[in-house]
C-alpha positions as CSV (number, residue, x, y, z in Angstrom):
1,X,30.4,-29.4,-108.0
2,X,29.6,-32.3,-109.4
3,X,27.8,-35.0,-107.6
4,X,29.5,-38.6,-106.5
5,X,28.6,-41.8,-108.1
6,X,30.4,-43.7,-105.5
7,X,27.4,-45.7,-103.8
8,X,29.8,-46.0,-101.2
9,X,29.6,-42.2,-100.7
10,X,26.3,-41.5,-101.1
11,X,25.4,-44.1,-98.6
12,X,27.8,-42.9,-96.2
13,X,26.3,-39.7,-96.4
14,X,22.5,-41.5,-96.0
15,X,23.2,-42.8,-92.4
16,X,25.2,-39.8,-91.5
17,X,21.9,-38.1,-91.8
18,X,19.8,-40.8,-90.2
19,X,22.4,-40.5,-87.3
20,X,21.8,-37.2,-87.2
21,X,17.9,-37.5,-87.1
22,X,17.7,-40.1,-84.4
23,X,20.3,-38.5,-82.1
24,X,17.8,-35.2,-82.2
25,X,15.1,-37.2,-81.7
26,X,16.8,-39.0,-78.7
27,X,17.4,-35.6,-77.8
28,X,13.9,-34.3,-78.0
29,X,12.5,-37.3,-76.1
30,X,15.2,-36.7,-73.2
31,X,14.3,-33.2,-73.1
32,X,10.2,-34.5,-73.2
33,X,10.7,-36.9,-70.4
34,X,13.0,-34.3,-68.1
35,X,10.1,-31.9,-69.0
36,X,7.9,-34.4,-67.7
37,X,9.8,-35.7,-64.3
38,X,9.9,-31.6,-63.4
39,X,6.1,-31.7,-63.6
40,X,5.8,-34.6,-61.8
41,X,8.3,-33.5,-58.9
42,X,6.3,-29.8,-59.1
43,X,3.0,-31.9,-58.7
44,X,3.7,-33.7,-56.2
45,X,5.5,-30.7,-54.4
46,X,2.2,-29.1,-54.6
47,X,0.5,-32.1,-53.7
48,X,2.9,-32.1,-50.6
49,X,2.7,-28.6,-49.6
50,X,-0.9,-28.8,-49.8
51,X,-0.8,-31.5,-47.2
52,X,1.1,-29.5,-44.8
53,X,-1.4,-26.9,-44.9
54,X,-4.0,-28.9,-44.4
55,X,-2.2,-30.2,-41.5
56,X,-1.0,-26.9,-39.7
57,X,-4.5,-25.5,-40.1
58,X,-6.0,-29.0,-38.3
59,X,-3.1,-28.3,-35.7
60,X,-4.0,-24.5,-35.4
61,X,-7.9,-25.6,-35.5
62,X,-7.2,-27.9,-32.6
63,X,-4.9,-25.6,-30.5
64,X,-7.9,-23.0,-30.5
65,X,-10.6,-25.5,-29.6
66,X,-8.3,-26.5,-26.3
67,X,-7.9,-22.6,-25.4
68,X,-11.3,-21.8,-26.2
69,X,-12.3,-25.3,-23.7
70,X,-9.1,-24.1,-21.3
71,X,-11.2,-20.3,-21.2
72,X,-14.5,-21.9,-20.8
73,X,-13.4,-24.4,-17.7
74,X,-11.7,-21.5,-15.9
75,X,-14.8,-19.5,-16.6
76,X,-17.0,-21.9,-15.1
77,X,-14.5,-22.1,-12.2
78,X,-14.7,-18.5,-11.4
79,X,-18.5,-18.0,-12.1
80,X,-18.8,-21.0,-9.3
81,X,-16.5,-19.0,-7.3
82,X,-18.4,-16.0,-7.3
83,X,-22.3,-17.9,-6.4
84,X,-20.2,-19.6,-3.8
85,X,-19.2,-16.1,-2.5
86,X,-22.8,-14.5,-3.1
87,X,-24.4,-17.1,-1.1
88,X,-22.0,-17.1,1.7
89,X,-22.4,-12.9,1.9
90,X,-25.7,-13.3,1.4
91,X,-26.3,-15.8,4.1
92,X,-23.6,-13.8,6.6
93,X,-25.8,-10.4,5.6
94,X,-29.2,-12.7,6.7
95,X,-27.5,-13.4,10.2
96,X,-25.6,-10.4,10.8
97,X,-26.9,-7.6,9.0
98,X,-28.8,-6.5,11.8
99,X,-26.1,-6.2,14.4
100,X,-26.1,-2.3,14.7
101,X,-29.7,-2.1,14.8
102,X,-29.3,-4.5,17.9
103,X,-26.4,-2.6,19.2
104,X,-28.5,0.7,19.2
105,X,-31.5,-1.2,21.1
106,X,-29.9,-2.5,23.6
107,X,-29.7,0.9,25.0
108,X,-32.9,1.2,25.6
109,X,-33.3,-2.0,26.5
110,X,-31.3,-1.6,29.6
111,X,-33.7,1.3,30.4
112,X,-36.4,-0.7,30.7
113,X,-34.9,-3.5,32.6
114,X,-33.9,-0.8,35.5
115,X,-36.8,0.8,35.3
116,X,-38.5,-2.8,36.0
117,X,-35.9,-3.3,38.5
118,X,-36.0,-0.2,40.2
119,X,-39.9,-1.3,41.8
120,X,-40.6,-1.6,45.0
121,X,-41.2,-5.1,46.3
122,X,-44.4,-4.4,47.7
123,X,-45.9,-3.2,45.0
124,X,-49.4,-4.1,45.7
125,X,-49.3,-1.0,48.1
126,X,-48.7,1.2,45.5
127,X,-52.0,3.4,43.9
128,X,-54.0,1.5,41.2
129,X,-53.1,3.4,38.3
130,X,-49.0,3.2,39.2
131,X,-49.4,-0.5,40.0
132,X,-50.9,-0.6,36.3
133,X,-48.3,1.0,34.5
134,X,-45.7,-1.4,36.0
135,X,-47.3,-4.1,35.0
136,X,-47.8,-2.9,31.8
137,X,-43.8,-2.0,31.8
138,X,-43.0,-5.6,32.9
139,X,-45.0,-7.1,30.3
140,X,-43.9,-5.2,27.2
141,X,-39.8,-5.9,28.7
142,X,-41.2,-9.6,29.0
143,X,-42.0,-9.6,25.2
144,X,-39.2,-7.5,23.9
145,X,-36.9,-10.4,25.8
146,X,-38.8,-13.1,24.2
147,X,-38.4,-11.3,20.8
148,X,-34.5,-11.3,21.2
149,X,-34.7,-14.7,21.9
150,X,-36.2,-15.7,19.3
151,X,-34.1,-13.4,17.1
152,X,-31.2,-15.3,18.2
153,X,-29.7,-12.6,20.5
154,X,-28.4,-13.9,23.5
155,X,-28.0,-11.6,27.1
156,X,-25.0,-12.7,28.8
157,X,-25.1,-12.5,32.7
158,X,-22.2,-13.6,33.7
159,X,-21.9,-13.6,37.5
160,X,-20.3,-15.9,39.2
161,X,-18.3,-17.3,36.0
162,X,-15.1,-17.1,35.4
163,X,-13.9,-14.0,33.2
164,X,-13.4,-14.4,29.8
165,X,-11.7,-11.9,27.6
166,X,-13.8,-12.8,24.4
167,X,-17.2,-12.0,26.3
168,X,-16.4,-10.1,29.5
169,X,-15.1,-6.0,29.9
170,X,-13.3,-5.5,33.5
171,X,-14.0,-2.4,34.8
172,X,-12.5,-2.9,38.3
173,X,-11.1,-5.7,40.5
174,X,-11.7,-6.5,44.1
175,X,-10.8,-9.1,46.8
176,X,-13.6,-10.9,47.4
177,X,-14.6,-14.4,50.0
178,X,-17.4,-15.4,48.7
179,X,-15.7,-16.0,44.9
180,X,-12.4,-17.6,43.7
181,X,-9.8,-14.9,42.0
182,X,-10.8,-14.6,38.8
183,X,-14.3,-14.9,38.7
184,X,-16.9,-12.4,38.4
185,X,-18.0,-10.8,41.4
186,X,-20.8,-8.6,39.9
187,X,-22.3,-7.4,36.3
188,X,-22.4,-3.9,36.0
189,X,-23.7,-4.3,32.6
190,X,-25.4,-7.4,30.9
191,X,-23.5,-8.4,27.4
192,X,-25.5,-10.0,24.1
193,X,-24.7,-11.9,21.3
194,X,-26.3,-12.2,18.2
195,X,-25.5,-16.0,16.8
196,X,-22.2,-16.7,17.9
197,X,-20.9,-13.2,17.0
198,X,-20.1,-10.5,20.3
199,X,-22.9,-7.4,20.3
200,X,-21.4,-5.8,23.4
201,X,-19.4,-7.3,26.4
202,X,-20.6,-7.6,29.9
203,X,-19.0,-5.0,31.8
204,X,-17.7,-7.1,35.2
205,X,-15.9,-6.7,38.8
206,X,-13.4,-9.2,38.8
207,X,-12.4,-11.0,42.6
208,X,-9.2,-10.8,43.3
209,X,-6.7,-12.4,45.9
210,X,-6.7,-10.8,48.9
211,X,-2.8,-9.7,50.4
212,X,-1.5,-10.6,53.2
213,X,-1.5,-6.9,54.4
214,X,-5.5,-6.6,53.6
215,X,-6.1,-9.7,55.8
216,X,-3.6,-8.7,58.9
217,X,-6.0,-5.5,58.5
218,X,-9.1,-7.8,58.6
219,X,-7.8,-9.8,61.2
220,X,-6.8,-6.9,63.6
221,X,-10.6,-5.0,62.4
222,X,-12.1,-8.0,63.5
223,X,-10.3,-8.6,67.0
């Protein structure tokens, strides 16, 4: 084919290619910077998700510290709980541990109180050796009594009080003129206390009000 010598031509030709190389290097450069604004967006979607990481794991850090403090408080609570309880058992064991013991010993307690009792008056007529051992009787009673006092163990004697449920046991009622109704009238059986807490009742006769029929009878008896 043979080649053009219009300048005209050959010029035309010239910025057609020109054109041509510019627009691909518009081209490339576009497709450079997209390149480049998709890293930048990808960095700084890492950047961001790295951030959120390092926040949810300062949240998560956090959240365990408070249950961790949460445990611990209600740990302390209990564990102050439980020497609060230990003390008061042990201190209740100290007073009343020994309340059986002292329930079996009052047994023989009584014993020796009636066997004191149970002496004649005139016991300096009595032989030598008896008077002696009665003696000796009243005087061990005398320190087993002081020994229960001092153990905080109280004998209650309750004649001619009023009756009280907590501390007295009836075991029969009867009129009576020298007491009020109500009253105690006679102690079969001395009660004790150990602190404030009951051992054993007093076993009591109660007075009662006399009927009219009772006191017709009196009357009549006495005229």
């Amino acid at each position: 084919m043979p080649k053009s010598n219009n300048p005209e031509q050959s010029e035309s030709h010239e910025e057609k290619k020109s054109k041509d190389e510019n627009s691909d290097e518009k081209k490339t450069n576009n497709v450079n910077n997209e390149k480049k604004l998709d890293d930048d967006e990808k960095i700084e979607s890492e950047n961001e998700t790295d951030a959120d990481i390092s926040e949810k794991l300062k949240e998560n850090v956090q959240e365990e510290l408070n249950k961790t403090k949460d445990q611990l408080l209600r740990s302390l609570a209990e564990n102050e709980n439980i020497r609060k309880r230990t003390e008061k058992d042990i201190e209740q064991i100290k007073k009343y541990g020994h309340i059986f013991f002292v329930r079996d010993l009052m047994s023989s307690v009584d014993n020796l109180t009636r066997a004191v009792e149970s002496v004649p008056i005139e016991k300096e007529k009595l032989d030598e050796p008896i008077k002696s051992l009665i003696v000796g009787v009243e005087i061990v009673l005398k320190e087993i009594n002081s020994f229960l006092e001092k153990n905080h163990i109280t004998k209650i004697n309750p004649l001619g009080e009023k009756f009280d449920y907590n501390f007295h046991q009836a075991m029969y009622e009867a009129p009576s003129k020298e007491f009020d109704p109500g009253f105690v009238v006679e102690v079969i059986q001395c009660g004790y206390l150990l602190h404030d807490r009951l051992v054993r009742p007093a076993m009591v006769g109660i007075a009662k009000k006399e009927n009219s029929k009772d006191e017709k009878h009196d009357n009549e008896k006495n005229n």
